[in-house]
C-alpha positions as CSV (number, residue, x, y, z in Angstrom):
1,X,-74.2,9.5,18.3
2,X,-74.0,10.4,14.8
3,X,-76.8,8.6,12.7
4,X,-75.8,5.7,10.3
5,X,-75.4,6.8,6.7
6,X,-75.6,10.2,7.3
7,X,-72.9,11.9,6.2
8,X,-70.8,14.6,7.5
9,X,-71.9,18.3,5.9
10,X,-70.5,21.6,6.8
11,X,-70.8,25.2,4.7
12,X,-68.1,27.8,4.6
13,X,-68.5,31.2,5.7
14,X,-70.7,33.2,3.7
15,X,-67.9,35.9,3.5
16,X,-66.1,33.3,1.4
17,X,-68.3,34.3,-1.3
18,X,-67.3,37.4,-1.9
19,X,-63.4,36.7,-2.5
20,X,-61.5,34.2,-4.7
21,X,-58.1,32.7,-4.6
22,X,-55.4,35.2,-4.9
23,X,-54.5,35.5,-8.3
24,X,-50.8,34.4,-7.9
25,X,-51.3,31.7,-5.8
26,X,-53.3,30.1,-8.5
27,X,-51.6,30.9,-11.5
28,X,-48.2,29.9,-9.7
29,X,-49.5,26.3,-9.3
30,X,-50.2,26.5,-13.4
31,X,-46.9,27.8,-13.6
32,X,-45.3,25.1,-11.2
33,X,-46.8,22.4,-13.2
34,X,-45.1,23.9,-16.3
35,X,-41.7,23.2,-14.9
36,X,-42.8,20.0,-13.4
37,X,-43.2,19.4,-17.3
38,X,-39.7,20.4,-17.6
39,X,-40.8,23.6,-19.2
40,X,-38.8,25.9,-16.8
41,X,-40.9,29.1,-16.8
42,X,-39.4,32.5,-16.2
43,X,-41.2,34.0,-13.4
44,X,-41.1,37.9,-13.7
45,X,-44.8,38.2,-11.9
46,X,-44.2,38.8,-8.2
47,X,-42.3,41.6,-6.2
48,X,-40.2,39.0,-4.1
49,X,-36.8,40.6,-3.4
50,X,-34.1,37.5,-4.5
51,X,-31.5,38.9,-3.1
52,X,-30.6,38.6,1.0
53,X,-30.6,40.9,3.6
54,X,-27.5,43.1,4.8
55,X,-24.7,40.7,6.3
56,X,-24.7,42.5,9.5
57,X,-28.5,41.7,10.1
58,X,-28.2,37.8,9.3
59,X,-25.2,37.5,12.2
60,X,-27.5,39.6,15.0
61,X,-30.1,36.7,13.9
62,X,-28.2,33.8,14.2
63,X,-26.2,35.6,17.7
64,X,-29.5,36.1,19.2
65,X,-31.2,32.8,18.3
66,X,-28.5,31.0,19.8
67,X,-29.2,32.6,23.4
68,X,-31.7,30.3,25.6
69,X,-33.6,32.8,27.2
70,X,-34.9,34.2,23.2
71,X,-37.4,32.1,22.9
72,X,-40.2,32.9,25.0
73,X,-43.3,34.8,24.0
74,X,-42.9,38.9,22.9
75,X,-44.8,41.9,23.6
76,X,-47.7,42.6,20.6
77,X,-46.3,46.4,20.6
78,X,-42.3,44.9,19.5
79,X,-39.9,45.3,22.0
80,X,-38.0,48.9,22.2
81,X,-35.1,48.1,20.5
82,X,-37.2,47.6,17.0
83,X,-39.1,50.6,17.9
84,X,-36.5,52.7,18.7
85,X,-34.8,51.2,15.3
86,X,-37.9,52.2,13.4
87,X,-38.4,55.9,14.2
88,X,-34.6,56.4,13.7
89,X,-34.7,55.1,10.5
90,X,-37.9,57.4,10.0
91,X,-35.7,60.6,11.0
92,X,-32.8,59.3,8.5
93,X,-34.4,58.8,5.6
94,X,-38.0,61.2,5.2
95,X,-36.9,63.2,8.3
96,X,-40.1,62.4,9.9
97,X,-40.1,62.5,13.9
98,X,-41.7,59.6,15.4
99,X,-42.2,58.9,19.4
100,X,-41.6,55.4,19.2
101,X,-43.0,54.7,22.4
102,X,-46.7,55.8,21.3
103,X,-46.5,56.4,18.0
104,X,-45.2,53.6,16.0
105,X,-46.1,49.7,16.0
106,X,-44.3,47.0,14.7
107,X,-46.7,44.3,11.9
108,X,-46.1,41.2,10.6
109,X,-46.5,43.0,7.1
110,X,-48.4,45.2,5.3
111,X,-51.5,42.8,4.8
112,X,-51.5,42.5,8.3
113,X,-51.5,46.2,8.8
114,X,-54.2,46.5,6.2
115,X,-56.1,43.9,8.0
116,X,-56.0,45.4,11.9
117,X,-56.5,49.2,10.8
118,X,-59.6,48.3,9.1
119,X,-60.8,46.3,12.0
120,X,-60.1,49.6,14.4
121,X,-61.4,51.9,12.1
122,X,-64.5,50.5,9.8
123,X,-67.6,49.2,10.6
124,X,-69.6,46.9,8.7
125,X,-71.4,48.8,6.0
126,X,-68.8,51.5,6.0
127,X,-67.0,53.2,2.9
128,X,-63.8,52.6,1.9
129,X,-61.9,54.5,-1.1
130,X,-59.7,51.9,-3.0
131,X,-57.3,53.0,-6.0
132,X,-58.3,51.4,-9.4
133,X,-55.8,50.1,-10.2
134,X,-54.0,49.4,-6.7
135,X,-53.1,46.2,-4.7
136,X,-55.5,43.8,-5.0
137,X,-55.6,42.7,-1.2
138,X,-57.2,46.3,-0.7
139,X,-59.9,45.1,-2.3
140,X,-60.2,41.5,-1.0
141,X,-59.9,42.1,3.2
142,X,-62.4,44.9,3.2
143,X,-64.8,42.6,1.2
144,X,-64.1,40.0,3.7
145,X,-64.5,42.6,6.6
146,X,-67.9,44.0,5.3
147,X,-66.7,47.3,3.8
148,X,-68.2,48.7,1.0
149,X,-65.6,49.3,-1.9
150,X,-65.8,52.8,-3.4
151,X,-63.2,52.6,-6.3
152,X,-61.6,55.6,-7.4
153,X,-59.7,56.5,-10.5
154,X,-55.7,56.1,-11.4
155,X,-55.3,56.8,-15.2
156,X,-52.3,57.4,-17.1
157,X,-53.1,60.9,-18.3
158,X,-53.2,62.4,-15.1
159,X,-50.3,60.7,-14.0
160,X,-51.7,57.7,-11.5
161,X,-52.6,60.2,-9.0
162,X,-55.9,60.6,-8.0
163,X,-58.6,62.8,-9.9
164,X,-59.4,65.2,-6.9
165,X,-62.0,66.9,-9.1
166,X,-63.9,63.4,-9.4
167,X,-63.5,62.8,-5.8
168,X,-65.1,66.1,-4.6
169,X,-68.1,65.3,-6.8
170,X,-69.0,62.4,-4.7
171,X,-70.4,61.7,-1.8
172,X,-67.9,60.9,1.2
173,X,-70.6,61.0,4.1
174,X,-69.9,57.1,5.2
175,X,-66.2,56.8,3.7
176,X,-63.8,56.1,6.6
177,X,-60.5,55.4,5.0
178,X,-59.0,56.0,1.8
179,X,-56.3,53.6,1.0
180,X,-53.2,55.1,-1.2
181,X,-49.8,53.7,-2.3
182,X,-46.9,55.8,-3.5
183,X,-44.8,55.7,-5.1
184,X,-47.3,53.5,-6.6
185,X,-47.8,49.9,-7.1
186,X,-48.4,48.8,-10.1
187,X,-47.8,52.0,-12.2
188,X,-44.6,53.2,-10.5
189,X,-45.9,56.2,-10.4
190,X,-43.3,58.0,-7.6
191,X,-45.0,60.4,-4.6
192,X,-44.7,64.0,-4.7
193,X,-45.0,66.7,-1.6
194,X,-47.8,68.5,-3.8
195,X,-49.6,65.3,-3.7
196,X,-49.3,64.2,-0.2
197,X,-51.0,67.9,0.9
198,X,-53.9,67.1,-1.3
199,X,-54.2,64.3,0.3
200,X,-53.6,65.5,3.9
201,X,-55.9,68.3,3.0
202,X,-58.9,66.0,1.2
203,X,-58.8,64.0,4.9
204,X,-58.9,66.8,7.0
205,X,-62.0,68.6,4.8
206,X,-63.9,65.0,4.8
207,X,-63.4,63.5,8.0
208,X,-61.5,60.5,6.9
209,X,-58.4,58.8,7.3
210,X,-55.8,58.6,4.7
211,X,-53.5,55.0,5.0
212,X,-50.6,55.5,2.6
213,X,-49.0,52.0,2.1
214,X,-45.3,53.1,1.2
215,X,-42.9,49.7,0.6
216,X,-41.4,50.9,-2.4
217,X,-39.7,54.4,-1.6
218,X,-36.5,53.1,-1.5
219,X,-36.5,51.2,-5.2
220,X,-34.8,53.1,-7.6
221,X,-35.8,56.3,-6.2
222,X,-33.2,58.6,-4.5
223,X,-35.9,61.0,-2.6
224,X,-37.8,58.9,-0.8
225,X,-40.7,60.9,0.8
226,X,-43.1,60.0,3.7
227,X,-47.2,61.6,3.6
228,X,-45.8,62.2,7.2
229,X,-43.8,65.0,6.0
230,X,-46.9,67.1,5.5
231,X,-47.9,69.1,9.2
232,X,-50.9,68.1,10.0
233,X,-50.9,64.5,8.3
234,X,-50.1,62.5,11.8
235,X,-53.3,63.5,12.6
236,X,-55.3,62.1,10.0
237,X,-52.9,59.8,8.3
238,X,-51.6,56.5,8.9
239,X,-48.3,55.0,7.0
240,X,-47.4,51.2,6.3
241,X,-43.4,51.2,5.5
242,X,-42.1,47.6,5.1
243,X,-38.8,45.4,5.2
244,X,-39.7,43.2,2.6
245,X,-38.6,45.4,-0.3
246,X,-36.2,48.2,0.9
247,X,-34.2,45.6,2.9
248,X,-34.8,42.5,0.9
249,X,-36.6,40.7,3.6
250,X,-39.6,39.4,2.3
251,X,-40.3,36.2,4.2
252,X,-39.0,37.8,7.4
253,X,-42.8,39.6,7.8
254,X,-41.2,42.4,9.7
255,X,-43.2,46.3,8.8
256,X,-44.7,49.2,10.8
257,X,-47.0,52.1,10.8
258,X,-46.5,55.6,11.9
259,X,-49.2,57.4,13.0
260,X,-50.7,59.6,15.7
261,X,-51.0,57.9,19.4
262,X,-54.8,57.5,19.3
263,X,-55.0,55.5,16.7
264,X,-51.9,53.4,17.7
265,X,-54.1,52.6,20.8
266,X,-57.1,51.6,18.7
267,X,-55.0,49.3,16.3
268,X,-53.3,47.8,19.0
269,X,-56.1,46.7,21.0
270,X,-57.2,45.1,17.1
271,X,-53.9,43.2,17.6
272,X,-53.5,42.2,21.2
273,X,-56.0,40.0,20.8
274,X,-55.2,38.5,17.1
275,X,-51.3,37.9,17.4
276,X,-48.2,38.4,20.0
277,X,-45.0,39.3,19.0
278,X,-42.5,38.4,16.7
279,X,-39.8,36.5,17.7
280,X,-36.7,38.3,19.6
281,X,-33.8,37.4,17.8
282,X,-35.5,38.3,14.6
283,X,-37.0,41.9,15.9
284,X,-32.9,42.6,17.4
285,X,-32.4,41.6,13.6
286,X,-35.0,44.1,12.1
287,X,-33.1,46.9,14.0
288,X,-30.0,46.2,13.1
289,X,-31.5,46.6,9.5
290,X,-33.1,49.3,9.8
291,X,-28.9,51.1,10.5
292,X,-28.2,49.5,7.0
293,X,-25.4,52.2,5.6
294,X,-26.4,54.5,2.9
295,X,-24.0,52.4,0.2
296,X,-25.7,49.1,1.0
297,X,-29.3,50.8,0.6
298,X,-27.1,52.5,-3.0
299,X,-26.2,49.9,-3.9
300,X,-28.8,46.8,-3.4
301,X,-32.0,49.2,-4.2
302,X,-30.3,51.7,-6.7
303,X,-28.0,50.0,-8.7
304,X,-28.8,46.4,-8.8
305,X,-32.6,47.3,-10.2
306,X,-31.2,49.6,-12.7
307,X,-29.2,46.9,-14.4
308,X,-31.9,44.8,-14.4
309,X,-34.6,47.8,-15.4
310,X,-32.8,48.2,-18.6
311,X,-33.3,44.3,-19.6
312,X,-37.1,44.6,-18.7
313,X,-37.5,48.0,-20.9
314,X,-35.9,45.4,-23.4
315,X,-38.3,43.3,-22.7
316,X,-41.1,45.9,-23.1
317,X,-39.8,47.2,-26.3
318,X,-39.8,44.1,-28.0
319,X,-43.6,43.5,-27.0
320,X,-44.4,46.7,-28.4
321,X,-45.6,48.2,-25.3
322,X,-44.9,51.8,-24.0
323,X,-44.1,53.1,-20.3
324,X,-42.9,56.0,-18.7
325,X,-39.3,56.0,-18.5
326,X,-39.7,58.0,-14.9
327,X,-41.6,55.3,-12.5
328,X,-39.8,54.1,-10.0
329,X,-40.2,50.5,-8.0
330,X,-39.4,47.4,-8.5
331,X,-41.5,46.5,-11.6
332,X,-42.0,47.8,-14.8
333,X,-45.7,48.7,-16.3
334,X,-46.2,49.3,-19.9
335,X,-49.5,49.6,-22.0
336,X,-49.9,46.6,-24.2
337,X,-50.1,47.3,-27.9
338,X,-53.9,48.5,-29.6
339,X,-53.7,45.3,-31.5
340,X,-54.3,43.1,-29.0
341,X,-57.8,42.7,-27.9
342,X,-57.1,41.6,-24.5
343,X,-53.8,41.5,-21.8
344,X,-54.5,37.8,-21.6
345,X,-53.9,37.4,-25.2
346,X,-50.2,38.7,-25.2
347,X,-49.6,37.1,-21.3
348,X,-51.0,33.5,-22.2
349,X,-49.0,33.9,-25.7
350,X,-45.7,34.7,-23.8
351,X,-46.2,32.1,-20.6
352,X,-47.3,28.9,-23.2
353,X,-44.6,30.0,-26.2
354,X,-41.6,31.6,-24.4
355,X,-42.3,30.4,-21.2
356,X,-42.1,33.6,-19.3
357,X,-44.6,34.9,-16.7
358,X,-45.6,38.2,-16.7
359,X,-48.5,39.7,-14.5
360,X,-51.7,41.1,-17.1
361,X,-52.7,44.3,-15.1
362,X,-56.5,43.8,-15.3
363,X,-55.4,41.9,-11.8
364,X,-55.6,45.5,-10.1
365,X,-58.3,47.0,-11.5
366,X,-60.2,47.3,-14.8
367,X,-57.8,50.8,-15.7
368,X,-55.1,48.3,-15.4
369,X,-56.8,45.9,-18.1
370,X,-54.7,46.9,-21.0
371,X,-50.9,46.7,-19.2
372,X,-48.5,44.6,-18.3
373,X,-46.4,44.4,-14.9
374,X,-42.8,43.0,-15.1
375,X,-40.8,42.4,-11.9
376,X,-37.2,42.7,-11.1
377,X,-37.0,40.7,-8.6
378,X,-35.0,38.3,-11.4
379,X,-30.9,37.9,-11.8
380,X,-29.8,39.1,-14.8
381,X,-29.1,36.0,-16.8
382,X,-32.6,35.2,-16.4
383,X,-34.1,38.6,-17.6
384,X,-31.9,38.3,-20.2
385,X,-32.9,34.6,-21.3
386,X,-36.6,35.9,-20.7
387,X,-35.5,38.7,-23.6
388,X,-34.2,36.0,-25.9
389,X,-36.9,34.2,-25.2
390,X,-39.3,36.7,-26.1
391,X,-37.7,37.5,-28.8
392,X,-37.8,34.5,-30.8
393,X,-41.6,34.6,-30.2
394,X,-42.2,38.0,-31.3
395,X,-40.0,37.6,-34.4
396,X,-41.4,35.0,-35.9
């Protein structure tokens, strides 16, 4: 029996230590008690599609979900239909062959992903290579895992690709993966061939595995490429692709890697024992996605984000910032003017007076300390209230 007056005491994990809220989910609880102030913020932070998925998809969903045998527990490797759905859509698009009984699994997203191939692949005390800058939950799971982070440099002058000179010079005994993202998040910096066999190459020479985390392809970007295109790369390469941008189905959780059958094998046994399936209906719903027609994907990832793109260059201009006109993706980055000390000085300045949020880029890594991110996941009316809005600020 529990002593009187003693109270009840428990300590977190120790591994909580080393992490700290996710950035967005704590300044989106500032910014939600702006507009419970009636302040109605702008949000142009986060990379969350608003627009829905493909007609077609949302009527296999509901068809299938009213069937009474849907319901029931799925395999962890997706059923065939999704996978069979998946490495079509891989032939399509990067003309990329995929076996998609042994060479493709279905995730619940790309954190997911990040989560189970570093389980298969790194042992406590091992190396990663992380981009600086580069998403931040790179960073965050293999410091809850027990990686140690090796960051590696993205900078503007050498066009966010890696420096392959710097890397050479250092010592990859105990690296095991080296995580990439192109076209990049948050530079928009697009992918290149020339870059993907550098990169195929640099894993091959060190003995490590190269995951390329590749959501964005799609996004105002006509030539979407896969690292998969380069021969050899299945080998020592492993590629997230996700539904949440290309298809605008962000809170469905539906993505996938492509890799080489071994390491399909190793992940999966990572994920039998952390998760099952998806549910049916919604997988049937992720295939019929994945045969979106050519116009849709024109249409929803080409032309609605360049109408919106020109607003947030607007947007840019009138902060004084600079970008390259050439990234692709869903977001905008620009280098904040020299007269500003710090990011957080033009951010704050722009969330308290004009009520618009946009991301600082010190989030991602200390080269991203002196830009800005803007998303277009926002309608245009409210990009072009978040210009007005801006405006008046800057011009007083």
């Amino acid at each position: 029996m529990q002593k009187e007056n003693q109270p009840y005491k428990i300590e977190p994990a120790n591994r909580l230590s080393s992490v700290s809220e996710y950035y967005f989910s704590r300044k989106l609880k500032e910014v939600a008690q702006m507009n419970a102030e009636g302040k109605n913020v702008i949000s142009l932070g986060i990379g969350s599609p608003d627009m829905p998925p493909s007609e077609e998809t949302i009527n296999v969903l509901c068809e299938n979900a009213r069937k009474p045998d849907a319901h029931g527990y799925q395999p962890t490797v997706g059923i065939p239909e999704l996978r069979k759905a998946m490495a079509d859509w891989y032939k399509k698009w990067y003309n990329v062959d995929l076996d998609p009984a042994t060479e493709i699994q279905p995730l619940i997203g790309s954190k997911e992903g990040i989560l189970h191939v570093t389980l298969a692949l790194v042992n406590p005390g091992d190396q990663v290579l992380v981009p600086n800058p580069g998403y931040p939950t790179y960073t965050s799971l293999n410091k809850i895992l027990g990686s140690e982070i090796v960051n590696y440099n993205l900078r503007e002058d050498n066009h966010w690709q890696p420096d392959f000179d710097e890397l050479e010079k250092m010592d990859l005994s105990r690296v095991k993966i080296m995580w990439t993202n192109y076209p990049n998040m948050p530079t928009g910096a697009n992918a290149t061939l020339e870059l993907y066999e550098k990169l195929v190459d640099f894993a091959h020479r060190h003995q490590l595995v190269v995951v390329n985390d590749n959501p964005y392809s799609f996004i105002l970007n006509r030539k979407p490429l896969s690292i998969l295109n380069i021969p050899g790369a299945k080998e020592c390469c492993i590629e997230f692709n996700s539904m949440s941008k290309s298809h605008n189905m962000p809170g469905w959780r539906v993505g996938m890697l492509g890799t080489n059958a071994t390491f399909v094998q190793w992940i999966l046994k990572i994920k039998s024992n952390i998760d099952s399936g998806t549910f049916r209906p919604l997988q049937l719903a992720a295939a019929q996605a994945y045969r979106n027609s050519a116009e849709w994907h024109e249409e929803a990832n080409i032309h609605t984000y360049a109408r919106r793109r020109k607003l947030a260059e607007e947007i840019m201009h009138t902060l004084g910032c600079t970008f390259d006109p050439e990234q692709v993706g869903m977001f905008l980055w620009g280098r904040i003017p020299d007269s500003y000390a710090d990011v957080e000085d033009l951010t704050e300045k722009i969330l308290h007076e004009a009520r618009v949020f946009i991301t600082p880029g010190f989030i991602f890594g200390s080269n991203g300390k002196r830009y800005i991110r803007i998303s277009l996941c926002a309608k245009e009316p409210q990009l072009e209230e978040a210009l007005k809005r801006i405006q008046a600020v800057m011009n007083k």
